[in-house]
C-alpha positions in Angstrom: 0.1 -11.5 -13.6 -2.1 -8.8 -15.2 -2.1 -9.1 -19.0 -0.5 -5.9 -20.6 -2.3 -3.4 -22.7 -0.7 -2.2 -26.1 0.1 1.4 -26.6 1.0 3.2 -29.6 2.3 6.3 -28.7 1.9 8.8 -31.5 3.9 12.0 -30.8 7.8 11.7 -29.5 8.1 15.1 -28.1 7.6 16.5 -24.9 4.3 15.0 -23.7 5.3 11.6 -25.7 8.5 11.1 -23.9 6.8 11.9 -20.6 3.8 9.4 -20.7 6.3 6.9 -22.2 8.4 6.8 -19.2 5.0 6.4 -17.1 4.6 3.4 -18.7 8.0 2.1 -19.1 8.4 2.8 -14.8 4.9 1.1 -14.3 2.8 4.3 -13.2 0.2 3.6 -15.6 -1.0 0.3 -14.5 -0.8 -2.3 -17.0 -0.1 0.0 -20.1 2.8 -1.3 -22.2 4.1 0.9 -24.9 4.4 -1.5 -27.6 4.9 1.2 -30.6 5.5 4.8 -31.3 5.4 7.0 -34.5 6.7 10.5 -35.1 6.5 12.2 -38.3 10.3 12.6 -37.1 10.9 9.3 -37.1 14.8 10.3 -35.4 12.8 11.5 -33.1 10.7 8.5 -32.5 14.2 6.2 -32.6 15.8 8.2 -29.9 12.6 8.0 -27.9 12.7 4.3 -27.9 16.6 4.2 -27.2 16.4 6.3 -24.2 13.7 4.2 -22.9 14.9 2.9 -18.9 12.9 0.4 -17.0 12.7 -2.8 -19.7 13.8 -4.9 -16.1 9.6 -5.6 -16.7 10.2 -8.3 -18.6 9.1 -6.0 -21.7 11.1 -5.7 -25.2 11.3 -2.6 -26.2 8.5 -0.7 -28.6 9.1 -0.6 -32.0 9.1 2.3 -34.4 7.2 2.4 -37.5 8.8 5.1 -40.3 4.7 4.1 -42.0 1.6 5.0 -40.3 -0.5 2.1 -41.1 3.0 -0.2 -40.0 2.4 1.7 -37.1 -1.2 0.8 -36.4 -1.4 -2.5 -37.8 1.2 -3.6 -34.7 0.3 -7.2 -33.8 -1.5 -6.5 -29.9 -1.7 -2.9 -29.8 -5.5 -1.4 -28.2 -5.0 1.7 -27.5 -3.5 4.8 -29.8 -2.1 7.7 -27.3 -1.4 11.3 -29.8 0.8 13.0 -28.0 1.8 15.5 -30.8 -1.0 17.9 -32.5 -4.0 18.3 -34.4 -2.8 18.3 -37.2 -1.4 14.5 -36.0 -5.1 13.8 -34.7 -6.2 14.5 -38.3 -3.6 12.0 -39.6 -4.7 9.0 -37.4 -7.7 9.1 -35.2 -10.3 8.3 -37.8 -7.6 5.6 -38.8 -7.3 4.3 -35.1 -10.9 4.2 -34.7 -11.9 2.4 -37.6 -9.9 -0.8 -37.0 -11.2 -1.1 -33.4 -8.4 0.7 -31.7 -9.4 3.0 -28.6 -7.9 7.0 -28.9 -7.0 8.5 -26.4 -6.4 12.7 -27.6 -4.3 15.3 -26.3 -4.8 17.7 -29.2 -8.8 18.2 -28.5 -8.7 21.4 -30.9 -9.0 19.2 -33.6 -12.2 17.7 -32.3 -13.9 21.1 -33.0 -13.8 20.2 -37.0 -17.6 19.2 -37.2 -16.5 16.9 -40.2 -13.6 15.0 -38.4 -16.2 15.2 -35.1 -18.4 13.8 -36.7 -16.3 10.8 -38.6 -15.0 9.8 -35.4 -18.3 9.4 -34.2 -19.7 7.1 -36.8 -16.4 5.4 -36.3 -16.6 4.5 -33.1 -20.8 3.8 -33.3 -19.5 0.9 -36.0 -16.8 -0.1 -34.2 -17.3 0.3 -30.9 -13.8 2.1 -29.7 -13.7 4.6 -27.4 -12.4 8.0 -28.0 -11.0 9.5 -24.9 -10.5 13.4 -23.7 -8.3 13.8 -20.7 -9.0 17.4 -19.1 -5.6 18.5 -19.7 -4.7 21.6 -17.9 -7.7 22.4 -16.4 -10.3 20.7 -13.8 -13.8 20.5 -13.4 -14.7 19.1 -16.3 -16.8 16.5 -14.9 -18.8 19.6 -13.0 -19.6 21.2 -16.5 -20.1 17.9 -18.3 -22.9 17.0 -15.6 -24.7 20.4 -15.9 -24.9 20.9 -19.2 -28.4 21.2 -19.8 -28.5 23.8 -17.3 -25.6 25.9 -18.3 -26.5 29.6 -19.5 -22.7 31.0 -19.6 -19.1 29.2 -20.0 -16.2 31.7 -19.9 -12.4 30.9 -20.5 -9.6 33.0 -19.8 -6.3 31.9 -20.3 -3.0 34.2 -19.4 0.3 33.2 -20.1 3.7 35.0 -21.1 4.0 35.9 -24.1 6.7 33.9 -25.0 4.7 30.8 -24.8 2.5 32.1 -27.5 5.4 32.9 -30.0 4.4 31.4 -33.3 1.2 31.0 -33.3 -1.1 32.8 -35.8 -3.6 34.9 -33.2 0.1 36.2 -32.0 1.5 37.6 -35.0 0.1 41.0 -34.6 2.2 40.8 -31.4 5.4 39.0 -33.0 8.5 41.4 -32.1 6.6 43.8 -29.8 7.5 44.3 -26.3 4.5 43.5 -24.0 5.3 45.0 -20.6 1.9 44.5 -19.2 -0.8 42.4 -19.2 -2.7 42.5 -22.8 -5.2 40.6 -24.2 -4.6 39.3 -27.7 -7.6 37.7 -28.3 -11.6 37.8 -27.2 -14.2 35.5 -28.9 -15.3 32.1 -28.6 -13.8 28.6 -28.8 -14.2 28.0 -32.3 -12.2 30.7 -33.5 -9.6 30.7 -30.7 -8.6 27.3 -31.1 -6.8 27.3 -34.5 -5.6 31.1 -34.1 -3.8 29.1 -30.8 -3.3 25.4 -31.7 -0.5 24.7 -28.9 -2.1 26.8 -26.3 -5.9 26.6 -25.7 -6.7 22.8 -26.6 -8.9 23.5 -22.9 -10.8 26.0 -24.3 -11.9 23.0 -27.0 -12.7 20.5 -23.9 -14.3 22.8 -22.2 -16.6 23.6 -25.2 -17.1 19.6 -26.2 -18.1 19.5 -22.0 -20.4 22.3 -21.9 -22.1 24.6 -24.3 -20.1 24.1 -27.8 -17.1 25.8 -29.4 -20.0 28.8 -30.8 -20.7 29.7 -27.4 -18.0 29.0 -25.2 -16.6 32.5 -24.6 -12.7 32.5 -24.3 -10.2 35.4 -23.7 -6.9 34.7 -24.2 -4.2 36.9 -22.2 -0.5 37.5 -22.5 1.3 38.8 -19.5 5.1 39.1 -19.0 4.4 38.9 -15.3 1.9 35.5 -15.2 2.7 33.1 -12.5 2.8 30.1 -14.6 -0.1 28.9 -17.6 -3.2 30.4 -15.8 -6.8 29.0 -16.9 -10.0 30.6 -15.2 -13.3 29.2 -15.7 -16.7 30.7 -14.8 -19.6 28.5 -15.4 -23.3 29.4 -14.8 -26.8 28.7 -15.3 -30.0 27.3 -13.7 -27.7 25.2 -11.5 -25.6 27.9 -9.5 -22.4 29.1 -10.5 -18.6 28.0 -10.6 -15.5 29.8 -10.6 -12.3 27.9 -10.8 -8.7 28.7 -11.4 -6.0 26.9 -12.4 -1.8 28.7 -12.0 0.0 25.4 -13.9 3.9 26.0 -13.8 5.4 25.2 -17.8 6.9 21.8 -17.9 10.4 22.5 -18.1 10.8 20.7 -21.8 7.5 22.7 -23.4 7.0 25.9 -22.3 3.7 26.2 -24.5 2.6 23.0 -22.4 1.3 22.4 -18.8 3.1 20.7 -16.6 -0.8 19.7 -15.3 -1.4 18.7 -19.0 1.2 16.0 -19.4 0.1 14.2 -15.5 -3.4 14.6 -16.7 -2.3 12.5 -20.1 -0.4 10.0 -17.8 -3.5 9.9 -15.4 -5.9 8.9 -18.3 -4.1 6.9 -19.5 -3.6 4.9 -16.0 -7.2 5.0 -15.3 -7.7 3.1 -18.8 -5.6 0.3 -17.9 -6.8 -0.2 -14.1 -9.4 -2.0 -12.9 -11.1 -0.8 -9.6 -12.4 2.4 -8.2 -12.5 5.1 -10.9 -13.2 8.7 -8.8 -14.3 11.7 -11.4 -14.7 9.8 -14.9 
């Protein structure tokens, strides 16, 4: 029998429930969700109610209302946020000093060169890893591997504007009809990441993969007419040249969130578990 692996699950909304069900139906190898936290802790409590699947021979997780309750759970080894940076802020440098392994959906918050650079010193002293699933995007093992020969990184994500309602680089646009496509912002990483915290967490990996936040160039597009979450990359340098594109439909729960974002999560999070082959890590 393959000895479980402890997961705290930090983050009970859309992309929490969804990686929690993974792991409660057995897609993610030998993950066991063993806690989960929610500022909401309601939230957290009806996460672990509606949990199926406990036919595994598994109790169910429990649910800290403390954060350090919450990592000081007897067997946990991995912490999965599942909620925001601001909820990286609150726990990663936590996680990573007691030994536990993070594994980050909010990668925006990665692009504070003080928290960066705690984590790092963290994890040197400790030894846990901090992981960085793609999210809605691919390739990210193409850029990562040229690095040092890339001359140009370009991000441009479009997406209706409803799934940008709320966010502070939209509040020019709050109330206005858009009836074509319009671009709300242009710059680079580091500024587009906080003016969109719950929409452009790629354009942060795509910056900690290739050239930095100050010179990965990012424009971000709202158009009442887009497919789906649309993410084009162009990448260049010494190397050649790559152009990818990515039309993710919304998951149904989130419409700010890739449906590709939440089975990239799960995926990570099944590769850390699994022994074995291990393609594009």
């Amino acid at each position: 029998m393959v000895e479980a692996i402890g997961v705290g699950l930090f983050g009970c909304g859309t992309m929490g429930r969804e990686v929690a069900l993974a792991a409660a139906s057995g897609r993610t190898g030998a993950a066991r969700v063993i806690a989960v936290f929610d500022l909401d802790h309601p939230r957290a409590l009806e996460l672990v109610h509606g949990l199926p699947g406990l036919g595994r021979g598994w109790g169910s997780p429990s649910a800290p209302s403390a954060l350090q309750e919450f990592l000081d759970t007897p067997g946990l080894r991995i912490v999965v946020e599942c909620a925001s940076q601001a909820a990286v802020r609150a726990v990663a440098v936590s996680a990573v000093e007691k030994g536990l392994d993070l594994l980050t959906i909010s990668s925006g918050a990665l692009l504070d060169q003080d928290l960066h650079d705690r984590l790092v010193a963290a994890s040197e002293r400790t030894g846990a890893n901090i992981i960085v699933p793609s999210g809605a995007i691919g390739g990210i093992d193409t850029v990562r591997a040229v690095r040092g020969m890339l001359d140009e990184v370009v991000l441009i994500s479009t997406k209706r504007p409803d799934a940008f309602a709320g966010a502070p680089g939209f509040a020019p646009f709050e109330g206005r009809r858009i009836d074509a496509p319009t671009v709300i912002f242009e710059g680079n990483a580091a500024k587009a990441v906080p003016l969109f915290p719950a929409n452009v967490n790629v354009a942060a990996t795509l910056s900690l993969a290739g050239l930095g936040p100050l010179r990965t160039k990012v424009k971000v597009v709202a158009d009442p007419a887009s497919p789906g979450n649309v993410h084009e990359i162009m990448a260049r340098g010494s190397f050649g040249e790559v152009r990818l594109r990515f039309e993710n439909r919304p998951h149904p729960g989130n419409q700010k969130t890739s449906a590709l974002a939440v089975y990239s999560a799960i995926e990570a999070l099944r590769s850390y578990c699994s022994r074995g082959i291990k393609v594009g890590t």
